[in-house]
C-alpha positions as CSV (number, residue, x, y, z in Angstrom):
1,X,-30.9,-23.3,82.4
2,X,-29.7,-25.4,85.1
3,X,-25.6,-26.1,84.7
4,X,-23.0,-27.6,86.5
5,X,-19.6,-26.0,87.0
6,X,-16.2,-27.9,88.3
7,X,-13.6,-25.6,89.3
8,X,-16.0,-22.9,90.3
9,X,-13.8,-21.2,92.7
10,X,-10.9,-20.5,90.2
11,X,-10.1,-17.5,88.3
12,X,-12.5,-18.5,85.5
13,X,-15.1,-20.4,87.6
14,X,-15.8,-17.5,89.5
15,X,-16.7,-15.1,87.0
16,X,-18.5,-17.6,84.9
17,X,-20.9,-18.4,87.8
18,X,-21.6,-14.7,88.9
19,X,-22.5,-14.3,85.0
20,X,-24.3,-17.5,85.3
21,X,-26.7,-16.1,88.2
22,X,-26.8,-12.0,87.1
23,X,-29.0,-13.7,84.6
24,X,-31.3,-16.2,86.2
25,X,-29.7,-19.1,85.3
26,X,-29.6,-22.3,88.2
27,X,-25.7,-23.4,88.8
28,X,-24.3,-26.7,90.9
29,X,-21.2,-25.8,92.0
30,X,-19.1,-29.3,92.3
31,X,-16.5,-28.8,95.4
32,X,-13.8,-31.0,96.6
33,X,-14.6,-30.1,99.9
34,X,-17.5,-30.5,102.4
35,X,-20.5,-28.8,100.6
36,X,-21.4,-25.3,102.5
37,X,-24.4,-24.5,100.9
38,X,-27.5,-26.3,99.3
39,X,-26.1,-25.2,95.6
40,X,-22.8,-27.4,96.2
41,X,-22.2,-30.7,95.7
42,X,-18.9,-32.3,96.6
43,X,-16.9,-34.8,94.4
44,X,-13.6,-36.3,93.7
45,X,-11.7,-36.0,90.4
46,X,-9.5,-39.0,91.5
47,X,-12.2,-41.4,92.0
48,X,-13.7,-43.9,89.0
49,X,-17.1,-42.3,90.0
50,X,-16.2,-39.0,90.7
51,X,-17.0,-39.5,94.4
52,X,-20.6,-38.5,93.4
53,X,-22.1,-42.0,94.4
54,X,-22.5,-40.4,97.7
55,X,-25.1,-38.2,96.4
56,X,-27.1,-40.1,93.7
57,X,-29.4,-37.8,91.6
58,X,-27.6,-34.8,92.5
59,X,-27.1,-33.9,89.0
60,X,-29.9,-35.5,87.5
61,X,-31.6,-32.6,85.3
62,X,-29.2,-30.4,84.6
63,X,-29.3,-29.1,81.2
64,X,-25.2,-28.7,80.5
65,X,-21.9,-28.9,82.6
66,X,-18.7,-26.6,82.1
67,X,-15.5,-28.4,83.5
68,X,-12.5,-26.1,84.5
69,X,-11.1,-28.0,87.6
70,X,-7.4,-28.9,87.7
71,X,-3.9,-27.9,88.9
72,X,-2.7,-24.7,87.8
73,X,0.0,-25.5,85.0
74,X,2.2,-22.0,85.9
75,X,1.3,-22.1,89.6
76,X,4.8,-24.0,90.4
77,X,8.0,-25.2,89.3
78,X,7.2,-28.1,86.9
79,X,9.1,-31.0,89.1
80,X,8.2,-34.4,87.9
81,X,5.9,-34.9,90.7
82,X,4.2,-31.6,89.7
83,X,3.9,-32.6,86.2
84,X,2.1,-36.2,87.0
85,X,-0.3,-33.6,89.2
86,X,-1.3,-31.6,87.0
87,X,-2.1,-34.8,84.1
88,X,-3.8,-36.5,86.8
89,X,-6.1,-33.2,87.5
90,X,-7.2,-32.8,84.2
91,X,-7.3,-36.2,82.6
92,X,-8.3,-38.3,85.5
93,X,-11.3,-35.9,86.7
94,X,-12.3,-35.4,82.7
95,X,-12.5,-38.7,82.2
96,X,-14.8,-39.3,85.9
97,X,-17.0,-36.3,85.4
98,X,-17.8,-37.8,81.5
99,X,-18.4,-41.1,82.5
100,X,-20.6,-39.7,85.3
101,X,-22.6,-37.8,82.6
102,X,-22.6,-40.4,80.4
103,X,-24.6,-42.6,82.9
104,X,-26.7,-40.2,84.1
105,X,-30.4,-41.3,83.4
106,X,-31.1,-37.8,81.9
107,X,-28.0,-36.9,80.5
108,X,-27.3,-33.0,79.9
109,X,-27.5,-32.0,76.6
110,X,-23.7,-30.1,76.9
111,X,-20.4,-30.5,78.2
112,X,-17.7,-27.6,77.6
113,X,-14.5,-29.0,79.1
114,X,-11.8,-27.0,79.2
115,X,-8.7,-27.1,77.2
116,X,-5.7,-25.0,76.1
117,X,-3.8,-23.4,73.2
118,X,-1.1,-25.5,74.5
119,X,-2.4,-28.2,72.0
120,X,-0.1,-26.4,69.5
121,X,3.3,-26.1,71.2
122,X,5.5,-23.3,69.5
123,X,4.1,-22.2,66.4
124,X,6.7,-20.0,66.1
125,X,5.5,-17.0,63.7
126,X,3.1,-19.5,62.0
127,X,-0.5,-18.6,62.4
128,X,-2.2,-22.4,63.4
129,X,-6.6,-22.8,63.8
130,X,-8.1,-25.8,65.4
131,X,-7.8,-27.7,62.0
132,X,-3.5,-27.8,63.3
133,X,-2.4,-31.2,64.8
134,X,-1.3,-31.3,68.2
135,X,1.9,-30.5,69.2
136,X,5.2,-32.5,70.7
137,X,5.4,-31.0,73.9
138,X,4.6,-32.5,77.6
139,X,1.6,-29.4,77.4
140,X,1.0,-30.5,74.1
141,X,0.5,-34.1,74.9
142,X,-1.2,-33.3,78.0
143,X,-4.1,-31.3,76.3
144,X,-4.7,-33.9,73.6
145,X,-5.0,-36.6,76.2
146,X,-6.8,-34.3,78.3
147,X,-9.7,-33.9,75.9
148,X,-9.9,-37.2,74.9
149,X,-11.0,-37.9,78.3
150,X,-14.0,-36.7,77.9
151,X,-15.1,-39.2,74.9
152,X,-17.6,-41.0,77.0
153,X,-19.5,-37.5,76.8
154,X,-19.7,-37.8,73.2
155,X,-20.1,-41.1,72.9
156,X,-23.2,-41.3,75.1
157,X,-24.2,-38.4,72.5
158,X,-23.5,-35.0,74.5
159,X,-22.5,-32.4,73.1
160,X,-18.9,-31.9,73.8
161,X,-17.2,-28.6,73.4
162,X,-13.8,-27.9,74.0
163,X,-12.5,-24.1,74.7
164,X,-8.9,-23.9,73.7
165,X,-7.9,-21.0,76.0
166,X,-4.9,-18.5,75.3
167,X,-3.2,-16.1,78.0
168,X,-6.2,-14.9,79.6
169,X,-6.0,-11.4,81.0
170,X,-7.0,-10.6,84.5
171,X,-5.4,-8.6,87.3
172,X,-7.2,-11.3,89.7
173,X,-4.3,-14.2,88.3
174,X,-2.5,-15.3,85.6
175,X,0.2,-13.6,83.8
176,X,-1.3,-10.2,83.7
177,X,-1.3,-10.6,87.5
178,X,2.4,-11.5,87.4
179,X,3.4,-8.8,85.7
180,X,1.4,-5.5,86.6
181,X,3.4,-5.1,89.8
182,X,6.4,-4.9,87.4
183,X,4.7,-2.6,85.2
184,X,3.4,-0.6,87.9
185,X,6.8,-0.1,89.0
186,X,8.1,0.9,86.0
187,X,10.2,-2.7,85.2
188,X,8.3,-4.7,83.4
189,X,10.7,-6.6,80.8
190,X,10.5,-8.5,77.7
191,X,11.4,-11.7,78.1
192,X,13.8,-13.2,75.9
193,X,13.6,-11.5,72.4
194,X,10.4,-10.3,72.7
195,X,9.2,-11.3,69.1
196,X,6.9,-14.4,70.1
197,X,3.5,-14.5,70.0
198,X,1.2,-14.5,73.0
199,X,-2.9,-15.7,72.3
200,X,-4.0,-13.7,74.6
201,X,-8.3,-12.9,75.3
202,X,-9.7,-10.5,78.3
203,X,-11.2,-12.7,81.2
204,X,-14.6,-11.0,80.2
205,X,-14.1,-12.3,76.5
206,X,-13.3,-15.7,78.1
207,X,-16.4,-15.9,80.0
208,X,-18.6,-14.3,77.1
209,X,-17.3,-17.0,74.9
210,X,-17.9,-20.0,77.1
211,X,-21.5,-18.4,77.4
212,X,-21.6,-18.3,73.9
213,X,-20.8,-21.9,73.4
214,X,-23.6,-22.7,75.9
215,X,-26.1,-21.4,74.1
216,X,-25.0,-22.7,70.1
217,X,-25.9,-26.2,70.1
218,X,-24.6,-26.6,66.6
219,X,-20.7,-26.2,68.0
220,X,-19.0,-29.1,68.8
221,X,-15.0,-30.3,69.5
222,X,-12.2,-27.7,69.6
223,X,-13.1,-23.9,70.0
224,X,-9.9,-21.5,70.1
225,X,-10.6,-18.8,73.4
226,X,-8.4,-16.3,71.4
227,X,-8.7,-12.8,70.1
228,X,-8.4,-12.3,66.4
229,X,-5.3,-10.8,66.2
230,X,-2.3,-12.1,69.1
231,X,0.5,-9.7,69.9
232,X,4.6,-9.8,70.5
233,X,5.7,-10.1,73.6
234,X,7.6,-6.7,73.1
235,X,4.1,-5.4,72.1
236,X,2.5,-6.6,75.1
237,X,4.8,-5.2,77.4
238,X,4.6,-1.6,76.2
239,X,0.8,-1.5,76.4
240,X,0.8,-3.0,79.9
241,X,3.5,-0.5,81.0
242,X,1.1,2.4,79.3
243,X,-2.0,1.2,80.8
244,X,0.1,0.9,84.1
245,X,0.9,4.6,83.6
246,X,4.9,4.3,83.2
247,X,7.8,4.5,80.8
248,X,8.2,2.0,78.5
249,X,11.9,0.4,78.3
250,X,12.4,-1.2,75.5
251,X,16.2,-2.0,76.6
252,X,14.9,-4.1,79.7
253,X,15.0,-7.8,78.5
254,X,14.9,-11.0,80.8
255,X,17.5,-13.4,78.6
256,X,15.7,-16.8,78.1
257,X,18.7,-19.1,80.1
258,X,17.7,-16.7,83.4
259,X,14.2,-17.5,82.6
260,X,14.5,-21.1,82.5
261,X,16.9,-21.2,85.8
262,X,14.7,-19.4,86.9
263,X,11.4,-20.9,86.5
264,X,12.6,-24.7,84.9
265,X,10.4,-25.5,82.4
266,X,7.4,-23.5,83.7
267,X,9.2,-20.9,81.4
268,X,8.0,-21.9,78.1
269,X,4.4,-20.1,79.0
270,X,6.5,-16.9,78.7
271,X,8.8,-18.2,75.8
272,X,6.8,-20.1,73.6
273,X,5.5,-18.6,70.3
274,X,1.7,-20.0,69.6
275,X,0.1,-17.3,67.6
276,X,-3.4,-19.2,67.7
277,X,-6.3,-17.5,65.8
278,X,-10.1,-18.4,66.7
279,X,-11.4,-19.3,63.4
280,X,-14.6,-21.1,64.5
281,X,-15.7,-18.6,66.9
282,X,-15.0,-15.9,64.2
283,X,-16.9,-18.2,61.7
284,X,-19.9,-18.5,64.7
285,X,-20.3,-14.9,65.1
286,X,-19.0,-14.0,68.6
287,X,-19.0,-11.0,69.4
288,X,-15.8,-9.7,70.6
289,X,-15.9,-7.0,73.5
290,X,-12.3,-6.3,73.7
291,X,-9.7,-7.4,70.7
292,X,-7.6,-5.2,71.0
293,X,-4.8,-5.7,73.6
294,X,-4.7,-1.9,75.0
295,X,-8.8,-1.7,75.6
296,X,-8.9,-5.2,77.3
297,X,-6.3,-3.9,79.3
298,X,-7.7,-0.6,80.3
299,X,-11.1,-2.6,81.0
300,X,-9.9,-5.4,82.7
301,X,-7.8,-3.1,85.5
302,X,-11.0,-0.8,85.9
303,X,-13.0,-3.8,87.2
304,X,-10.4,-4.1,90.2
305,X,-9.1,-1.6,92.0
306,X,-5.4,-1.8,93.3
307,X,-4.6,-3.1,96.4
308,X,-2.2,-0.1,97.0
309,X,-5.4,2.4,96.7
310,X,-7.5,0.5,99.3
């Protein structure tokens, strides 16, 4: 299979392409920079075109594309400037790369564009499948505008697949990476009461899901990127601080006002409650390697070792 991949030097990207190529299978990695290497291709998610009028044909024949380019929603403080960064990421390059595939002569038979559990908001203690309506939130709003970007896809009949990704656990980024230092210190909090809900799935779930969307040609629209059963913050932090090898203190809380001086409205990644269950890819059959929160753990910090021990 020959596949495209945007973001392919992220956290996600990454690992999807090394799992892409351990099995044979051709990738285009789509850069913003100068390409490097005969497998890249450069583009621009800004531009009506995608900046790929420079190289015509280049993605004639591909069989699918997976799009995970844009701004990193908990990489700053969300200014207002940040914010209309981190829309224009996502919507603006969804909506170039689909109308790029759309036109192609050959068009791929797949598209999986990335998306988020943020579609929800705060579910609170409500348990919500893709079958819930979107949200109120700016995150909310952002991922329902940032998959309808991709509509030309459909409408020029590819398959269009959206993975609705939770916490996803890595010591290589994201929250996990946030946090181990704490827990490898022996102060990792809670944060505010503890009691909401985090989606969370193992980076090698995530990339074993997107995989498996690849391959089922009878999936379509939203796919929650979840494990069966999400977790309480308070539950969280005591397996991380087991994993990590240290006491757990149930007494040490962050209070959600210090959060939110703290990080501004960045914050509601660690306060929200959005206890998302992945119905459809329970329904499909995928096979979960790690669902339970202290195994993906354990597995996920085996497959790096710590920068403290090098």
């Amino acid at each position: 299979m020959k596949v495209a991949v945007t973001g392919s030097s992220g956290l996600i990207g990454t690992a999807l392409v090394r799992s892409l190529r351990s099995d044979g299978h051709q990738v285009i990695r789509l850069v913003r920079r100068p390409p490097r290497s005969d497998d890249e291709v450069r583009w621009d998610p800004r531009a009506a075109d995608a900046g790929l009028a420079a190289a015509p044909g280049a993605l004639e024949g591909i069989d699918a594309c997976v799009h995970l380019a844009g701004a990193g929603v908990a990489s700053r403080r969300w200014t207002s400037r940040y914010k209309a960064e981190v829309r224009a990421s996502r919507v603006l390059g969804t909506r170039a790369l689909a109308g790029v595939l759309a036109r192609l002569g050959s068009p791929p038979a797949t598209l999986v564009a990335a998306s988020a559990i943020g579609w929800y908001g705060d579910t609170g203690g409500r348990e919500v499948d893709e079958t819930a309506p979107a949200g109120t939130t700016f995150l909310a709003r952002l991922v329902r505008d940032w998959e309808a970007a991709a509509d030309p896809a459909a409408e020029a009949g590819i398959r269009v697949v959206h993975p609705r990704s939770g916490l996803v656990l890595t010591p290589a980024g994201g929250v996990l990476a946030r946090l181990l230092p704490l827990a490898r210190l022996g102060v990792c909090p809670r944060f505010a009461s503890g009691r909401q809900a985090m989606s969370w799935i193992s980076l090698s779930d995530e990339i074993g899901a997107i995989r498996f969307l690849l391959d089922r040609q009878d999936i379509t629209g939203p796919v929650n990127l979840t494990v069966p059963e999400p977790v309480t913050n308070s539950a969280f932090t005591a397996a991380l601080n087991t994993v990590a090898g240290r006491r757990d203190l149930p007494w040490l809380r962050v209070p959600a006002p210090l959060l939110r001086l703290g990080l501004g409205e960045a914050s509601v990644e660690l306060l929200t409650s959005t206890r998302v269950i992945p119905a459809r890819l329970t329904a499909a059959g995928y096979p979960f390697r790690h669902p339970a929160l202290p195994e993906a753990l354990a597995a996920e910090l085996s497959q790096q070792p710590r920068k403290d021990a090098e």
